[in-house]
C-alpha positions as a Markdown table, in Angstrom:
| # | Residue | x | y | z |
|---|---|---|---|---|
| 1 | Unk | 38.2 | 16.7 | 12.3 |
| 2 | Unk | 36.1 | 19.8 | 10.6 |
| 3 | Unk | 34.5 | 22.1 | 12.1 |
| 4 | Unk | 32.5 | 24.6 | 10.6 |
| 5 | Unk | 34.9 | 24.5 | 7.4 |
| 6 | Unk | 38.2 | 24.3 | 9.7 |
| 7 | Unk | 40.1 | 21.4 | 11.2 |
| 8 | Unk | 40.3 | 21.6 | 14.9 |
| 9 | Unk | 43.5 | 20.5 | 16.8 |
| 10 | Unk | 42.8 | 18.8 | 20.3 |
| 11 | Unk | 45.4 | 17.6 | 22.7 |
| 12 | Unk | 43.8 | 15.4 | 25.7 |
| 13 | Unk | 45.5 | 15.2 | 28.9 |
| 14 | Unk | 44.3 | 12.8 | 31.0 |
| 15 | Unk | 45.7 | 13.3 | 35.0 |
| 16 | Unk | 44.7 | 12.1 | 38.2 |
| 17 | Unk | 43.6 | 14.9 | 40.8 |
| 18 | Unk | 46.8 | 14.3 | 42.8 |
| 19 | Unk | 48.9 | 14.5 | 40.0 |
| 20 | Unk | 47.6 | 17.5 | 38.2 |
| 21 | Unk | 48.2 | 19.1 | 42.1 |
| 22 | Unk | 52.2 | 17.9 | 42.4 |
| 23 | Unk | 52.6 | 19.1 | 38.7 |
| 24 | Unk | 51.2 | 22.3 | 39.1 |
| 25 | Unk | 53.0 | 23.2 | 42.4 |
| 26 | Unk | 56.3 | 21.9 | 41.2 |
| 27 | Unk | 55.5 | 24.6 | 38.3 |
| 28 | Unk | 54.5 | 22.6 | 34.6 |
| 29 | Unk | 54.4 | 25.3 | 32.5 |
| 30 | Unk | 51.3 | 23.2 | 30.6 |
| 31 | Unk | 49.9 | 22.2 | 33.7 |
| 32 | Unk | 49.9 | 25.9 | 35.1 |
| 33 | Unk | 48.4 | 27.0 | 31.5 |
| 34 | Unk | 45.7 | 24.6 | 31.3 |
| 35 | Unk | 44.2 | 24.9 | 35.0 |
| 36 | Unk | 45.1 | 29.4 | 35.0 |
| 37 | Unk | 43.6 | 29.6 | 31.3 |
| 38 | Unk | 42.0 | 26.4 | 29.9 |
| 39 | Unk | 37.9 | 25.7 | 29.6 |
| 40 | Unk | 36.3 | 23.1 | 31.1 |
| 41 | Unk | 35.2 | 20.9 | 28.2 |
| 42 | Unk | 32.5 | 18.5 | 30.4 |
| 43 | Unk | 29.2 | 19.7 | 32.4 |
């Protein structure tokens, strides 16, 4: 998909609440990434 000249790379994860909360406590390294460092992409 371009952007602005580029091609962006978008991986979409799609987690229930509960589940993000038993993944992220039982230590996913992607998990623990994406809720420590990620941006919220919605308003």
């Amino acid at each position: 998909m371009p952007f602005r000249g580029r091609h962006l790379a978008l991986d979409l994860l799609v987690r229930r609440p509960d589940e993000m909360a038993d993944r992220y406590l039982g230590g996913d390294p992607i998990i623990r990434e994406a809720l420590d460092h990620g941006r919220v992409l919605h308003g």
